[in-house]
Backbone as numpy.savetxt, mean C-alpha at the origin, in Angstrom:
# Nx Ny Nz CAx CAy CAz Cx Cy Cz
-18.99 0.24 -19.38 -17.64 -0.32 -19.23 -17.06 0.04 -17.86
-16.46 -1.22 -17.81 -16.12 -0.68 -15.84 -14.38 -1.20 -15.83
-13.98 -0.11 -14.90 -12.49 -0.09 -14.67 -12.16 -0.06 -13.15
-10.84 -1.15 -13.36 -10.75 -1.34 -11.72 -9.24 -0.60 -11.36
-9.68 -0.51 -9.87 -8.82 0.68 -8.96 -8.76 -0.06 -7.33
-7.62 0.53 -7.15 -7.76 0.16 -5.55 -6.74 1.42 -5.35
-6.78 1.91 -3.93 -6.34 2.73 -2.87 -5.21 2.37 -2.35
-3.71 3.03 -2.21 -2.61 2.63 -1.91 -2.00 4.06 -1.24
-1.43 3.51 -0.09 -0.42 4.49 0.41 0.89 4.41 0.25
1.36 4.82 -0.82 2.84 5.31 -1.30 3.94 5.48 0.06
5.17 5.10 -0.77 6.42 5.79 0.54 7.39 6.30 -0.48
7.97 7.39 0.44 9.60 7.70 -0.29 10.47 7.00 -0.88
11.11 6.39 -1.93 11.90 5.49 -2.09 13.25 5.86 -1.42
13.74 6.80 -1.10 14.73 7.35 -1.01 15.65 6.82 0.55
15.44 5.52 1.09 15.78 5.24 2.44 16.36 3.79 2.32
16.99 3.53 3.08 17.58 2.06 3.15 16.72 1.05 2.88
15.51 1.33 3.72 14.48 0.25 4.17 13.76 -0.05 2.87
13.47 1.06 2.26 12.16 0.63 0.92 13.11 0.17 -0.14
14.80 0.42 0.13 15.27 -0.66 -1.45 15.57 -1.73 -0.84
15.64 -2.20 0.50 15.54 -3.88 1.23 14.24 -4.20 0.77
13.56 -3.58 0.75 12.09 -3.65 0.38 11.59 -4.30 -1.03
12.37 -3.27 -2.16 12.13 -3.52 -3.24 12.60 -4.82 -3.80
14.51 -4.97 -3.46 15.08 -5.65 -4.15 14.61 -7.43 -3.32
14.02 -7.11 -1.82 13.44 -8.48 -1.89 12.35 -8.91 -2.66
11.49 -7.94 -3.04 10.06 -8.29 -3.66 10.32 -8.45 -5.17
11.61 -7.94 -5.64 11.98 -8.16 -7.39 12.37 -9.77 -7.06
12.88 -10.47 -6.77 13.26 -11.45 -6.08 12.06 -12.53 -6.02
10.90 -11.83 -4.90 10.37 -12.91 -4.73 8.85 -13.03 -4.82
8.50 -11.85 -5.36 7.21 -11.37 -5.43 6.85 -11.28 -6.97
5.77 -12.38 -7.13 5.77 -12.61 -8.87 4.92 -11.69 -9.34
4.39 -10.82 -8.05 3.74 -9.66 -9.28 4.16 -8.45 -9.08
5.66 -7.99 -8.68 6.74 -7.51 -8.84 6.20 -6.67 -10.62
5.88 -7.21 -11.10 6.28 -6.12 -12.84 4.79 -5.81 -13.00
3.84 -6.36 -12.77 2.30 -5.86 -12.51 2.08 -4.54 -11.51
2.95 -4.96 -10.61 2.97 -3.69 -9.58 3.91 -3.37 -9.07
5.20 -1.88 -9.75 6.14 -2.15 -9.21 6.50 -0.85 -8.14
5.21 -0.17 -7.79 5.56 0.83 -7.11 5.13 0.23 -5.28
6.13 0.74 -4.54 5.96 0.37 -3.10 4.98 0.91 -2.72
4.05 -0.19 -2.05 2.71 0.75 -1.35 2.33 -0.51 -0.26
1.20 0.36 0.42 0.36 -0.54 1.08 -1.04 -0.32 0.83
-1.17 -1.75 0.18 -3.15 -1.22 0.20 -4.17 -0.65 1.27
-4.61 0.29 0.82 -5.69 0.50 2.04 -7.20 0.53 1.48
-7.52 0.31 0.32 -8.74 0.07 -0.10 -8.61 -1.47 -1.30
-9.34 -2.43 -1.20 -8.86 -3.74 -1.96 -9.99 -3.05 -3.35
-8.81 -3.65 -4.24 -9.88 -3.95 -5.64 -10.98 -3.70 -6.29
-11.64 -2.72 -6.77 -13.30 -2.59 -6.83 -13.60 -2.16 -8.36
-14.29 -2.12 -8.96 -14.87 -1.83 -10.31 -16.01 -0.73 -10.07
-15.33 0.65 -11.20 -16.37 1.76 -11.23 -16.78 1.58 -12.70
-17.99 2.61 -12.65 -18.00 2.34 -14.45 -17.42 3.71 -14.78
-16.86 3.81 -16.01 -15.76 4.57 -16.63 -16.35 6.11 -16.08
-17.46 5.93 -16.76 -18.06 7.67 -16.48 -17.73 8.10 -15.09
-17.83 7.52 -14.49 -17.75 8.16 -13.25 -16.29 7.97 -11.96
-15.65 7.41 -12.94 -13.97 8.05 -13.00 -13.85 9.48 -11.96
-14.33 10.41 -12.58 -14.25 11.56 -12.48 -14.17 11.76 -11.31
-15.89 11.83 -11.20 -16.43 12.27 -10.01 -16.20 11.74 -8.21
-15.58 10.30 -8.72 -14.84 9.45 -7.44 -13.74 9.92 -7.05
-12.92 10.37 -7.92 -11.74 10.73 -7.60 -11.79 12.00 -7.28
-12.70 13.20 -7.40 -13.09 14.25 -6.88 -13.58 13.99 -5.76
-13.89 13.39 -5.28 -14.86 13.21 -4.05 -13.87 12.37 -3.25
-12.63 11.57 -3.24 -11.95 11.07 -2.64 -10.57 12.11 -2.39
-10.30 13.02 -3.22 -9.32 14.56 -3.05 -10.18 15.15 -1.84
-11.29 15.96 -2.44 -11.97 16.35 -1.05 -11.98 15.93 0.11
-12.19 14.53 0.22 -12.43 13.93 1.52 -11.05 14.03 2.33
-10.01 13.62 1.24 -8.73 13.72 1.82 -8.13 15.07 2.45
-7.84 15.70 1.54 -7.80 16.98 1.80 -8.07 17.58 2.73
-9.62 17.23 3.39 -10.24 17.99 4.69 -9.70 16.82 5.83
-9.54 15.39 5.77 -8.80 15.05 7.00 -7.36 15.01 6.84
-6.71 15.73 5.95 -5.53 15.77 6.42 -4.87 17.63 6.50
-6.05 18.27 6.48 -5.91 19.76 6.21 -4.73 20.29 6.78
-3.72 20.65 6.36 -2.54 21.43 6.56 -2.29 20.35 7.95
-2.10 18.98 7.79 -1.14 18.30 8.46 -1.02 16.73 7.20
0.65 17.52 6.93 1.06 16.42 5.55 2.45 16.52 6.05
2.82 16.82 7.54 4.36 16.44 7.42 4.57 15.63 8.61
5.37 14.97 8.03 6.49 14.19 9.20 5.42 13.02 9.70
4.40 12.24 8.22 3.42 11.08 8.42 4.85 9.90 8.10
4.46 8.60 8.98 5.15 7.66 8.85 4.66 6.00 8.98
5.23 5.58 8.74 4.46 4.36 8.95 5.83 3.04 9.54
5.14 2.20 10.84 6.20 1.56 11.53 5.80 0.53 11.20
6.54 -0.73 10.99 6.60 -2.26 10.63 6.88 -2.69 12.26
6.14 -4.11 12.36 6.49 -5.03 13.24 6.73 -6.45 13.15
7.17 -6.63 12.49 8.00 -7.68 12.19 7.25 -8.64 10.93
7.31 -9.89 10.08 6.58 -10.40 9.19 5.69 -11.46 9.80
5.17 -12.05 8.60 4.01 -12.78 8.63 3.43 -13.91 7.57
2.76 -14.30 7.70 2.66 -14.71 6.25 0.78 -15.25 6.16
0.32 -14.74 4.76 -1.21 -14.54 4.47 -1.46 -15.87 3.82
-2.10 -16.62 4.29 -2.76 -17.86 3.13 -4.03 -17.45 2.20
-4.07 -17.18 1.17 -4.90 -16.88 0.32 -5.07 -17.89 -0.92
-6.54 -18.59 -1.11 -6.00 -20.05 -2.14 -5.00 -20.85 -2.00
-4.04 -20.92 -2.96 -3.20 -21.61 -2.85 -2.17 -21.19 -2.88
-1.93 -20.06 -2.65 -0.70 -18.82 -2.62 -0.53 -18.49 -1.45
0.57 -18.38 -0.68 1.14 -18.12 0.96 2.27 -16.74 0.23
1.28 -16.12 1.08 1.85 -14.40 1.02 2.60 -14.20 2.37
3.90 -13.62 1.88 4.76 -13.24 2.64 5.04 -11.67 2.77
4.76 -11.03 4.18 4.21 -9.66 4.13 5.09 -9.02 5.96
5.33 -7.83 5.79 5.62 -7.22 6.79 4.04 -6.47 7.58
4.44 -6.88 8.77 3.20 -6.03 9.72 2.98 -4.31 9.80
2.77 -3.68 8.67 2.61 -1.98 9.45 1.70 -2.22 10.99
2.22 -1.08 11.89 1.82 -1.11 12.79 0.81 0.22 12.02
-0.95 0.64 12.20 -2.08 1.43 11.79 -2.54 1.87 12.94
-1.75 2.79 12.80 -1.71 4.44 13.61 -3.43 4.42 13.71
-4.40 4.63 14.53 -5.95 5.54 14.81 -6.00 6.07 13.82
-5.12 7.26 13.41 -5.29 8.25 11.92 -6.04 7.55 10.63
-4.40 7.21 10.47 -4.69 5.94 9.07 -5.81 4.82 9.89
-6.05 4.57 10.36 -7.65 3.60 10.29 -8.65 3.99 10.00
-9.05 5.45 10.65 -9.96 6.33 10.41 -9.88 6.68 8.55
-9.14 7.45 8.44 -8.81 7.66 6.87 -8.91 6.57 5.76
-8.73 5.15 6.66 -8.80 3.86 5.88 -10.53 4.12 5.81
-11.04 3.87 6.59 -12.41 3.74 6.87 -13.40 4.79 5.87
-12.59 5.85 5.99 -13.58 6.95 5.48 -13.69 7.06 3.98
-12.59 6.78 3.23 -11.90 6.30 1.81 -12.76 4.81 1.39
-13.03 4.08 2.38 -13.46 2.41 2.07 -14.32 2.81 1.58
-15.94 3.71 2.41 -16.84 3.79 2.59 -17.47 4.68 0.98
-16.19 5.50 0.81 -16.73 6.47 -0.60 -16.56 5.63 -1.59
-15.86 4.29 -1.70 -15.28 3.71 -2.66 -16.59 2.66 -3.43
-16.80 2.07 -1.55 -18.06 1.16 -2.06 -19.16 1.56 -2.31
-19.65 3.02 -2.49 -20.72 3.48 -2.69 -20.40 3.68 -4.45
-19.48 3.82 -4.91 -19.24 4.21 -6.32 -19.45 2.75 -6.87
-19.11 1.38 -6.37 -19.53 0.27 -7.49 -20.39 -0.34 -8.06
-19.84 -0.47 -9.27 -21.95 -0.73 -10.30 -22.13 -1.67 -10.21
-21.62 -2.41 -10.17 -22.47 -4.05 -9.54 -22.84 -3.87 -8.14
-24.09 -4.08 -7.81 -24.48 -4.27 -6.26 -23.38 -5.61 -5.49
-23.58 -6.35 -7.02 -22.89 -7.69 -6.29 -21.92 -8.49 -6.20
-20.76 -7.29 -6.36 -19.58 -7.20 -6.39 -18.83 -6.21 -5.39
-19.36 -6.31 -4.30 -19.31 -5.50 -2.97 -18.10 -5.89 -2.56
-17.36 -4.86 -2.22 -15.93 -4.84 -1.89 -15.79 -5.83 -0.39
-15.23 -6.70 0.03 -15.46 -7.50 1.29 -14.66 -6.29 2.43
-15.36 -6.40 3.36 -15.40 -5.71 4.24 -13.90 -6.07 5.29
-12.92 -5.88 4.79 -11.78 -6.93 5.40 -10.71 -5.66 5.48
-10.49 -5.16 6.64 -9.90 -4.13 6.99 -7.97 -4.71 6.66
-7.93 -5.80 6.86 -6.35 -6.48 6.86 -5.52 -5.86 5.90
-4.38 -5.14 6.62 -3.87 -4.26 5.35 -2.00 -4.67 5.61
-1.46 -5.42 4.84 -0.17 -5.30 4.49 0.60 -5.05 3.46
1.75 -5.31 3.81 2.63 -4.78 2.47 3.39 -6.29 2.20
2.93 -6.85 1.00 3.21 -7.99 0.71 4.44 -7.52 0.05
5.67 -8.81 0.42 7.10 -8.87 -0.11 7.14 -9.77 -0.82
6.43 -11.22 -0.79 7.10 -12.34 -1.51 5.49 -13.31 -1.33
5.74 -14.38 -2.95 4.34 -14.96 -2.93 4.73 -16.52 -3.31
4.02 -17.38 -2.73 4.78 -18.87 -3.14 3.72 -19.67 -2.91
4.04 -20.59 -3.72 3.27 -21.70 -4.16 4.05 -23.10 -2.71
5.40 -23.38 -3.30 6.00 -24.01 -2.42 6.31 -23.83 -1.08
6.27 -24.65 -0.16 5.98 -24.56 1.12 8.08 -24.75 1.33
8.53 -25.03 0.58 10.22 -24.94 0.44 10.23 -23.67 0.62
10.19 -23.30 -0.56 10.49 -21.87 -1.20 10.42 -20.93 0.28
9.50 -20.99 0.45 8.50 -20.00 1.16 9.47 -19.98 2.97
10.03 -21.14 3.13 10.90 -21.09 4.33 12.33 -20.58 4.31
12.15 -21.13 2.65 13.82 -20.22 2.64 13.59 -18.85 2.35
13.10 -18.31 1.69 12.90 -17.08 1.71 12.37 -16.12 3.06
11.48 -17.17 4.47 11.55 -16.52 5.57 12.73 -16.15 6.00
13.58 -17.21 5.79 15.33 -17.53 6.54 15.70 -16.16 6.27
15.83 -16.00 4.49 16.39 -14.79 4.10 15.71 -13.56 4.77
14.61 -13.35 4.76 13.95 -12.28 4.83 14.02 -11.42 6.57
14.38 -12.91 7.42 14.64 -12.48 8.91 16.50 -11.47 8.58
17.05 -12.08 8.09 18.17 -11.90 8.14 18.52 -9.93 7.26
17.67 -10.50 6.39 17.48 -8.72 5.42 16.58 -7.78 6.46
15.85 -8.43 7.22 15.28 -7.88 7.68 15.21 -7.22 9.17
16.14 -7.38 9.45 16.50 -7.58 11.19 16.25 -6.15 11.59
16.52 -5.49 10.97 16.00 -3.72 11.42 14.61 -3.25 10.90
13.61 -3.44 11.64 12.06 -2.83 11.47 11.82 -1.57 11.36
12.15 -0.56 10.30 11.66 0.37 10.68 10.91 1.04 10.16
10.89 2.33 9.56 9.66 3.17 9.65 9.68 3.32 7.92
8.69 4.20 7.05 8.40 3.86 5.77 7.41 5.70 6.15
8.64 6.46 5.04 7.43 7.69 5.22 6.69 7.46 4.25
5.26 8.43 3.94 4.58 8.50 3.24 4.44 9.15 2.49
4.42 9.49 0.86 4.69 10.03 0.06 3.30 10.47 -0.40
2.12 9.56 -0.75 1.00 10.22 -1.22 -0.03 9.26 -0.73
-1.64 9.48 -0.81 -2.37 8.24 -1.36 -3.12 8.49 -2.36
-2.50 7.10 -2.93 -3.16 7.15 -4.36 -4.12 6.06 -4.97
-4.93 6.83 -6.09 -5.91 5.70 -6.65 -4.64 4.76 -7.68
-5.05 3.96 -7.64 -4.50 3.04 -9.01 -5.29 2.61 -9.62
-5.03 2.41 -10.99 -5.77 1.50 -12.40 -5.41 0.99 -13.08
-6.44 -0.24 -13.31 -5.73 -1.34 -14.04 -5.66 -1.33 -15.16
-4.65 -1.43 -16.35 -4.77 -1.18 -17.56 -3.83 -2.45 -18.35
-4.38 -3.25 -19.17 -3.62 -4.69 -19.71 -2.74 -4.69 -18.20
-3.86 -5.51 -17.55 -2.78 -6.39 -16.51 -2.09 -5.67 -15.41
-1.68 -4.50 -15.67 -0.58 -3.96 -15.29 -1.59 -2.71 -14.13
-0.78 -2.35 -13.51 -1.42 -1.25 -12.49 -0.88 -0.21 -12.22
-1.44 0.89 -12.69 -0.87 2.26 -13.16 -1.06 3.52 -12.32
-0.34 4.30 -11.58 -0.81 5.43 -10.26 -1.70 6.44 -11.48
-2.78 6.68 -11.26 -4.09 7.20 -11.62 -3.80 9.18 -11.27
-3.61 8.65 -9.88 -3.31 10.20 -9.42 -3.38 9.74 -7.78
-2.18 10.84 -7.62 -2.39 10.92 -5.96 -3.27 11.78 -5.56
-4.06 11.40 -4.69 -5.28 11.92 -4.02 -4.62 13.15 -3.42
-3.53 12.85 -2.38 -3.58 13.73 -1.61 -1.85 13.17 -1.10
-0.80 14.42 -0.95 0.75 14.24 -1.60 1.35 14.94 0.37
2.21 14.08 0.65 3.06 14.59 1.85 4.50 14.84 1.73
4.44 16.14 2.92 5.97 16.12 2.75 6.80 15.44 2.80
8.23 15.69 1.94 9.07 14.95 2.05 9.76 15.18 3.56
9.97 13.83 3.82 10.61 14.52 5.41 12.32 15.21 5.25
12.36 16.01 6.00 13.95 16.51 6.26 14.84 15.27 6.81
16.57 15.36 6.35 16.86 14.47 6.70 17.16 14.51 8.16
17.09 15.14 9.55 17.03 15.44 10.92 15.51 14.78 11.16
14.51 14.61 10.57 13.19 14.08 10.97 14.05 12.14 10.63
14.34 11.84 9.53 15.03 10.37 9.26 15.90 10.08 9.85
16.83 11.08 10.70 17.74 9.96 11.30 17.36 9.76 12.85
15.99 10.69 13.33 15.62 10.70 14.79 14.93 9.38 14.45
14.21 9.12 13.65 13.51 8.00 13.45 14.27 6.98 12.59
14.97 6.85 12.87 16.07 5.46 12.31 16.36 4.99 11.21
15.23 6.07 10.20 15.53 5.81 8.34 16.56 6.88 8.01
17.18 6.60 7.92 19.17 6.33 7.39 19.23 6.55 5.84
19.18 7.64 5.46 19.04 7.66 3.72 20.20 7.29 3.45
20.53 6.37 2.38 21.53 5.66 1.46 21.79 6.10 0.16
């Protein structure tokens, strides 16, 4: 029996930006109640088989752990403005993180333990580094302009998104559930948020 997971980097909720964040994606993002915690993927979708649950997620703590060894404070993550993903027949509406060297590396090193754990050979995770934080998902090519309109206007201040953990997730009826955080950062002080322009509310 095999259970699916993907890799997400968590943020603080606690800032202006991630409830502009939220309350646009309750709004306009239909899988808003499937997934309602703020993240950005950094590993897509993959199937382990149950048994070995364990031992992945041990081996993805470790890994973490040693590249982020006693440096877990004052990590952040900067937006550059939106975008929008064509996937099928769904036009994803998504903000740009700007991916710090760090986080690429850490993306990379996390990908690599992930796809070695899946039991199908042939169900190989696609090799597609593209990592955003989707806000809004549409079918209509209407929809989808008015909600840019809105989204420039909610959105006019780009800024930064600390990082709270990264975590595995799992899918359970539909829904996608934080598994465990791999590996947990400080909360920033509020003198680190207002040098960097997140403004707690």
């Amino acid at each position: 029996m095999n259970t699916k997971f993907f890799l997400g980097l968590t943020f603080y909720p606690e800032n202006s930006f991630s409830k502009t964040i939220e309350s646009f994606r309750q709004r306009f993002d239909t899988k808003y109640q499937t997934n309602p915690y703020l993240h950005l993927p950094i590993v897509p979708p993959f199937e382990v088989e149950v048994t070995e649950t364990k031992k992945l997620q041990q081996e993805l703590v470790e890994e973490l752990e040693s590249f982020y060894f006693e440096n877990t404070a004052h990590h952040a993550l900067k937006f550059a403005g939106l975008d929008v993903h064509e996937y099928k027949k769904n036009k994803m509406l998504y903000l740009k993180p700007i991916i710090e060297e760090e986080l690429a590396l850490c993306q990379e090193s996390v990908f690599s333990i992930c796809q070695s754990y899946i039991s199908d050979r042939e169900k190989k995770m696609k090799d597609d580094k593209k990592t955003f934080l989707t806000i809004g998902r549409f079918q209509d090519p209407l929809e989808l302009h008015g909600a840019i309109d809105l989204a420039k206007k909610e959105f006019q201040e780009f800024t930064t998104l600390s990082y709270q953990s990264i975590c595995l997730f799992s899918k359970n009826n539909g829904i996608w559930y934080r598994e465990a955080d791999l590996v947990s950062f400080e909360k920033p002080d509020v003198s680190f948020l207002q040098a960097n322009g997140i403004i707690p509310s």
